[in-house]
C-alpha positions in Angstrom: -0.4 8.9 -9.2 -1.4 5.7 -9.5 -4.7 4.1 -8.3 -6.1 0.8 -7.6 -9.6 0.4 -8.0 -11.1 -3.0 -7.6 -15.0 -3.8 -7.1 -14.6 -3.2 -3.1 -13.9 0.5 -4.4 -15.1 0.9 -7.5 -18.2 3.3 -6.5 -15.9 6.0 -6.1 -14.2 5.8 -9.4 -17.4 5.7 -11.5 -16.3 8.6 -13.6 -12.9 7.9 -13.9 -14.0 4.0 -14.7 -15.9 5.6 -18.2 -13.1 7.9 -18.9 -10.9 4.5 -18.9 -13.5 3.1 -21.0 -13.1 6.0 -23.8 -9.8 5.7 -23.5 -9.2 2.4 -24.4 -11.5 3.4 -27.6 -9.9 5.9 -28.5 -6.7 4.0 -28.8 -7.9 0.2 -29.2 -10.5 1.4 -31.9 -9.8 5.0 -33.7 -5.6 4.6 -33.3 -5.2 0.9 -33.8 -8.2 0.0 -36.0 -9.7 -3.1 -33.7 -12.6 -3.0 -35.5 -14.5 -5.7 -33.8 -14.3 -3.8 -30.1 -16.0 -0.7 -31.8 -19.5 0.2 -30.0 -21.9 2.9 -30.7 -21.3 4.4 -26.8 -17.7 4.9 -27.5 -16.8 2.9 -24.4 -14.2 -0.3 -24.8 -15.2 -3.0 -23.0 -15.7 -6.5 -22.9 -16.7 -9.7 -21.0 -13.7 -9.5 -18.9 -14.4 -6.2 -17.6 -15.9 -8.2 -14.6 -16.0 -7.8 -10.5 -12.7 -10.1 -11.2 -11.2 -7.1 -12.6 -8.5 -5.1 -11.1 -7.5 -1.8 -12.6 -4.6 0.5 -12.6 -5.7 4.0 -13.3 -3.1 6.6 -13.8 -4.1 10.5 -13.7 -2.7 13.9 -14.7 -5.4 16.6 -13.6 -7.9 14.9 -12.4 -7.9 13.0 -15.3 -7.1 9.4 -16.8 -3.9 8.9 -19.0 -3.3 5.4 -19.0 -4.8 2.3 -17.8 -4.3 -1.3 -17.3 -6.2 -4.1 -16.4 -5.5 -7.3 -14.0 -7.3 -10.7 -13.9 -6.9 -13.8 -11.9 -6.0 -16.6 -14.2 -8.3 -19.0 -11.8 -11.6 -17.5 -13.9 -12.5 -16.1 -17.1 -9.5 -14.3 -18.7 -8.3 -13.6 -22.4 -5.5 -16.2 -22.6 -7.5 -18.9 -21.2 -11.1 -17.9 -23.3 -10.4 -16.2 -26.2 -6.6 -17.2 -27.0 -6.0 -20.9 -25.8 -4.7 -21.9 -28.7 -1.2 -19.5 -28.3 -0.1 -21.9 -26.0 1.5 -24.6 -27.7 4.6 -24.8 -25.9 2.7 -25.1 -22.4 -0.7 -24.8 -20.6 -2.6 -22.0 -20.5 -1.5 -20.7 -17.0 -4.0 -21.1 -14.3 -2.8 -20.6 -10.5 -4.0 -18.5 -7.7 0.2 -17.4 -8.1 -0.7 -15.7 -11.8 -2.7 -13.2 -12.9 -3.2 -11.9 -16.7 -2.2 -8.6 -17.5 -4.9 -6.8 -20.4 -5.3 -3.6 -22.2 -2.0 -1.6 -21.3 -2.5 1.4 -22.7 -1.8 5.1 -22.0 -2.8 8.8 -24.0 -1.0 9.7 -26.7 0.5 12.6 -24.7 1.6 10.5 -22.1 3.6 8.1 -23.8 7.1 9.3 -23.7 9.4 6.0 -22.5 12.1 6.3 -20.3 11.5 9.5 -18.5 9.0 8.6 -15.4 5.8 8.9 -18.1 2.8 6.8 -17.9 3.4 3.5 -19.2 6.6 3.4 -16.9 4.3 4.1 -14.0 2.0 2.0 -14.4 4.3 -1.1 -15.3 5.6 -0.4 -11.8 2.4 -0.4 -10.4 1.7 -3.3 -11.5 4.8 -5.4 -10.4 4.1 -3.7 -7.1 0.8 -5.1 -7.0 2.1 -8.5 -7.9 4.8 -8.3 -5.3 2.1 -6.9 -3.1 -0.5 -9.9 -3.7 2.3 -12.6 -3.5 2.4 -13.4 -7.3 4.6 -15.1 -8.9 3.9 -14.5 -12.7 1.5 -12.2 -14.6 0.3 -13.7 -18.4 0.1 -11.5 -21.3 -1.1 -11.5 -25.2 0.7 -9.2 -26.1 1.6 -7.9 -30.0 4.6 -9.9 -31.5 6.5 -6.7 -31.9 6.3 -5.3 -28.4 8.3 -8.4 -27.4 11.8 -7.2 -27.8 10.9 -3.7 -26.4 9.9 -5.5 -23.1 12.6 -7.6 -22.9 14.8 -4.3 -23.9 13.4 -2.5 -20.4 13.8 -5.5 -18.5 10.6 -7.8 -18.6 11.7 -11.7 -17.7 9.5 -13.1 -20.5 9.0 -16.5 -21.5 6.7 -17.1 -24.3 4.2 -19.7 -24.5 4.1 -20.8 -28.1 5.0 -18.9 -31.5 3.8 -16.1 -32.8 0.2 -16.5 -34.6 -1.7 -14.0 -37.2 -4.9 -12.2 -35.9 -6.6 -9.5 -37.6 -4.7 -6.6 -37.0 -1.2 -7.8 -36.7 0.9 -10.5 -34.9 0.2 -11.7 -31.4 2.2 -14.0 -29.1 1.8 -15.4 -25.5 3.8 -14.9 -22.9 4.6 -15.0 -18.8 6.4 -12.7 -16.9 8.3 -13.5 -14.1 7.3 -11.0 -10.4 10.4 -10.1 -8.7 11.7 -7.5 -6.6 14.9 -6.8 -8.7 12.7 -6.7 -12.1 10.7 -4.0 -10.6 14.2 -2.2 -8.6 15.6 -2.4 -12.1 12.5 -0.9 -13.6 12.6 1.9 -11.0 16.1 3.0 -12.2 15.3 2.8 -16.0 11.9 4.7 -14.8 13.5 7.5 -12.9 11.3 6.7 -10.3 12.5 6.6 -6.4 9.8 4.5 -4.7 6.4 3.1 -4.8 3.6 4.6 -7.4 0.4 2.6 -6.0 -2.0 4.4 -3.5 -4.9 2.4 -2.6 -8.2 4.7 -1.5 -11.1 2.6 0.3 -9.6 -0.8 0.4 -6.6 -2.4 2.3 -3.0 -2.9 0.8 -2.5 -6.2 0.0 0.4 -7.5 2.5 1.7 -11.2 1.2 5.4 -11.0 1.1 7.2 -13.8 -1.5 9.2 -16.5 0.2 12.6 -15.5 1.1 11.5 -11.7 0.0 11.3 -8.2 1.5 8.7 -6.6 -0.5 8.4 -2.6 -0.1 4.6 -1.7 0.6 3.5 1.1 -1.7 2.4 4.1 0.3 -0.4 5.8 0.0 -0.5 9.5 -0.8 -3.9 10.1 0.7 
């Protein structure tokens, strides 16, 4: 199960919102050494976790395994504020048609590829989201490293300049292309036989791409 929680809904996820929070510590701070996101409350979070935000909050027993965060391109998001200058081969994205994609992340438990786990979820989620809102690309900084993997379970990446140092490793910009047979494909490679998303307390989004039959995600409420 994958939930949407936006600031229309966010009052009813405020536990599940601080779990998120500890997660991303636990794995942006203690597992992956980000030093500079450490805080003495144990919660990761930064000036981007904003009313802009939209989050993907996947849960096994009540609880939250993995996470991911959306922003609109059109206001204050990492590529554009923090990472401009990864963009050498082309503007920093900024359209009502892209949002950035942030802090992907899921429990070490949860992590198996391939099989219908977390992270496979919640990419689908989001590409139904995207499909869902009408996008047409999402932007990423993502680890130099994890480029070939996407592109290896079918992400349509194009990358935005070349790879660049920061502190804890290798980072490059990139856009992803939002299509319905990028997320069919990653349904097959997923395991997964429909939609993921369930939307409690707001509306589904309902803007269909040009030329497109998009397939609503359902709720399970």
């Amino acid at each position: 199960m994958i939930e949407v929680v936006t600031k229309d809904n966010a009052h009813l996820y405020g536990e599940a919102l601080e779990e998120m929070f500890r997660l991303r510590h636990e794995i942006y701070v203690k597992e992956r050494n980000w030093v500079d996101l450490d805080r003495p409350d144990g919660l990761e979070k930064d000036q981007f976790d904003s009313p802009d935000a939209t989050y993907l909050l996947a849960f096994e027993d009540n609880h939250v395994t993995g996470c991911v965060r959306l922003l609109p391109t059109t206001g204050p998001h990492l590529l554009g504020d923090v990472f401009p200058h990864l963009c050498e081969a082309a503007p920093v994205p900024r359209s009502e048609e892209v949002f950035e994609i942030t802090r992907l992340c899921a429990h070490r438990d949860f992590r198996q590829p391939g099989q219908g786990g977390v992270l496979d979820k919640l990419v689908c989620g989001l590409f139904e989201h995207a499909l869902s809102l009408g996008l047409r690309h999402m932007s990423m900084v993502t680890d130099a490293f994890l480029l070939a993997k996407g592109l290896q379970f079918g992400w349509k990446l194009r990358p935005l300049g070349l790879p660049a140092p920061y502190r804890e490793g290798t980072c490059i910009a990139c856009v992803a292309t939002v299509d319905r047979s990028t997320l069919d494909g990653f349904y097959k490679i997923a395991g997964i036989t429909g939609p993921v998303l369930n939307y409690v307390g707001i509306p589904k989004p309902s803007v269909d791409l040009p030329g497109e039959h998009v397939q609503r995600p359902a709720s399970l409420h």
